[in-house]
C-alpha positions as CSV (number, residue, x, y, z in Angstrom):
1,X,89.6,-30.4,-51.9
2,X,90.8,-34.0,-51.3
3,X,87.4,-36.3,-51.1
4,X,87.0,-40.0,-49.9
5,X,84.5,-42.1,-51.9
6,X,83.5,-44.9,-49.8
7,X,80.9,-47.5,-51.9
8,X,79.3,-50.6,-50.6
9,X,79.3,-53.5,-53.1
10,X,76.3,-55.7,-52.0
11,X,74.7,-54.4,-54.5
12,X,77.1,-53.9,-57.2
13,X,74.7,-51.6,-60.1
14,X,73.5,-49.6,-57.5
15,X,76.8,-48.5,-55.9
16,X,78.6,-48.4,-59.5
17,X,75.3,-45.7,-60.1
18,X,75.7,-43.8,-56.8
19,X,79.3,-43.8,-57.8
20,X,78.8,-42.1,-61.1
21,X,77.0,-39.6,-59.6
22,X,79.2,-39.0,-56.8
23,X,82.1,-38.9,-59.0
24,X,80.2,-36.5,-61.9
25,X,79.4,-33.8,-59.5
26,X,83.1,-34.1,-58.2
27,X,84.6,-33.4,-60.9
28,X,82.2,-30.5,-61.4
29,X,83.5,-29.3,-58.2
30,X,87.0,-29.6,-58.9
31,X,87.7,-31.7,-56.3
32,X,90.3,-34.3,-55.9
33,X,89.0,-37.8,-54.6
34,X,89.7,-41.7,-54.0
35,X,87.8,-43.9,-54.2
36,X,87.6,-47.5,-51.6
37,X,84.7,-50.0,-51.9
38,X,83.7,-52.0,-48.9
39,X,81.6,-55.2,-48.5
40,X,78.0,-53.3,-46.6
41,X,76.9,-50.7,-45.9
42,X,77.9,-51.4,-42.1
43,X,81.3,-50.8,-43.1
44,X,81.3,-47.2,-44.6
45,X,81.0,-45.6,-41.2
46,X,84.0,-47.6,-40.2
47,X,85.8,-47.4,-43.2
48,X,85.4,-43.5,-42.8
49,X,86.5,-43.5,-39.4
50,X,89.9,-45.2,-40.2
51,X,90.6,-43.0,-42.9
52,X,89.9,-40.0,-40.8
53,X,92.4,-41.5,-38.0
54,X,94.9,-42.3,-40.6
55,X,96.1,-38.9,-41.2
56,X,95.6,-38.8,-45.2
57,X,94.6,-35.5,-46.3
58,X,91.3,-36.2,-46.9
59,X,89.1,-33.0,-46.4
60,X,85.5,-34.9,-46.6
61,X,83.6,-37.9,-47.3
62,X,81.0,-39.5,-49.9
63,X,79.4,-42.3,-48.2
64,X,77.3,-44.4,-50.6
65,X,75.0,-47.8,-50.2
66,X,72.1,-49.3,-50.8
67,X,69.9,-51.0,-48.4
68,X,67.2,-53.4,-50.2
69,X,64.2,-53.6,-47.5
70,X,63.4,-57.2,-48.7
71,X,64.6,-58.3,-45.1
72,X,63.0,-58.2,-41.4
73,X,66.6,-56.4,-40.7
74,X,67.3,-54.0,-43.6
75,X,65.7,-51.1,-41.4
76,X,68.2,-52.1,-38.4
77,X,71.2,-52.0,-40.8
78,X,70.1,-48.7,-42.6
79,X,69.2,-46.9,-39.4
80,X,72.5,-48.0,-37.6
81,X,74.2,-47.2,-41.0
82,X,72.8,-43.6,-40.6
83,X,72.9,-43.5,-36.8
84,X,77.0,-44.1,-37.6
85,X,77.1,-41.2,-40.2
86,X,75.9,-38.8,-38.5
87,X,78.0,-39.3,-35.1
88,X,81.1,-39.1,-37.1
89,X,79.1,-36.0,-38.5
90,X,78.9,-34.0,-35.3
91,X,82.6,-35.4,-34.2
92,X,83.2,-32.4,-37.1
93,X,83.6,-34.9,-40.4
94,X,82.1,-33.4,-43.2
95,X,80.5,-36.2,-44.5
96,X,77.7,-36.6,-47.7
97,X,75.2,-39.4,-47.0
98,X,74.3,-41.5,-50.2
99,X,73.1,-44.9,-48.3
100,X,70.0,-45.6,-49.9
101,X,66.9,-47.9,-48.8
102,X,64.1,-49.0,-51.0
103,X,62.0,-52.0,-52.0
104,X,63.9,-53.4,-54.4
105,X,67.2,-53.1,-56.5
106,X,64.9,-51.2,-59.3
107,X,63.5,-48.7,-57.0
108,X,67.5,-48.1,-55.5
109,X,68.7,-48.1,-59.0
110,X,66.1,-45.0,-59.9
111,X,67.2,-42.9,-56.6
112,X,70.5,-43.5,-58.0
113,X,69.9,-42.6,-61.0
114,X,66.9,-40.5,-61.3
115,X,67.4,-38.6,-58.1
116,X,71.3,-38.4,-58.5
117,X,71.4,-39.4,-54.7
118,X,75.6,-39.8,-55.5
119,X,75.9,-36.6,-56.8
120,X,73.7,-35.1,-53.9
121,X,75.8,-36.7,-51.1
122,X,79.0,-35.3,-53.5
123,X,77.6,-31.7,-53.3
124,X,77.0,-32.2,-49.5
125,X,80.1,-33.4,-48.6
126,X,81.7,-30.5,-51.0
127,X,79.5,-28.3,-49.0
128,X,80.2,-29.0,-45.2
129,X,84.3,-29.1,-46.3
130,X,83.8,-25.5,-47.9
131,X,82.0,-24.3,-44.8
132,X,84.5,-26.6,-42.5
133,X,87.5,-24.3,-44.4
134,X,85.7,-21.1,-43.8
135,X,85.0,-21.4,-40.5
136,X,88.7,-22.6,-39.5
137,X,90.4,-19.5,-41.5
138,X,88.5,-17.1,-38.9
C-alpha cells in the first residue's frame, strides 16, 4: 500500500507527534508512504484532494492536525476541517482522520501521544484501503 501523510504545521510538536504515530503504525503495516506538511488544518482536505486528482499511486490518506480551542473560531475550522474529510470520504477516498481539537497545546500533545491519535488515523486509513482492494477484486 502507497499512503499520503498530510500534517499541518501550526502547531509544530503536535503534528511532529501525530506524525510519529502515523508513521510507527505504518511501518507496522508495511505500507509505503510520503509524507507533505501544509500550513492548517484547512489545507489537508485540499491538499488530499489534489493529490487524489494528480494521478500518483497513492492508495489512502493520513490526515493529521491540531485545532487549539483558544479561539471564538477554532470550532468553525475543526468542524469545516472534518465536514471536508469526510466528503472526500464518501467520494470513495479512504482517508484516516487525525485532526485533533483540545484546550490547549498540552491537552493536543497527550491525544497525540497518549491516545496515539496518528497511529489511529494510520490503522484507519490502512483499513478503508484494505477493504477499498477487496471490494474492487470482486
Amino acid at each position: 500500500m502507497n499512503i499520503l501523510i498530510i500534517d499541518a504545521r501550526y502547531h509544530p510538536a503536535v503534528a511532529d507527534a501525530l506524525v510519529d504515530g502515523a508513521t510507527g503504525a505504518l511501518e507496522k503495516g508495511d505500507a509505503r508512504f510520503v509524507r507533505v506538511s501544509v500550513p492548517g488544518v484547512l489545507e489537508v482536505p485540499g491538499a488530499i484532494a489534489i493529490a487524489a486528482r494528480s494521478g500518483k499511486p497513492f492508495d489512502g490518506y493520513v490526515a493529521l492536525g491540531c485545532v487549539l480551542a483558544d479561539t471564538r473560531i477554532a470550532g468553525t475550522l475543526y468542524e469545516e476541517t472534518v465536514r471536508a474529510l469526510m466528503h472526500l470520504g464518501t467520494q470513495g477516498l479512504c482517508i484516516g482522520n487525525g485532526i485533533v481539537m483540545a484546550a490547549d497545546e498540552g491537552a493536543a500533545l497527550d491525544q497525540a501521544e497518549t491516545l496515539d491519535v496518528g497511529g489511529d488515523a494510520a490503522r484507519a486509513a490502512l483499513s478503508l484501503t484494505t477493504f477499498s482492494q477487496r471490494v474492487n477484486l470482486t
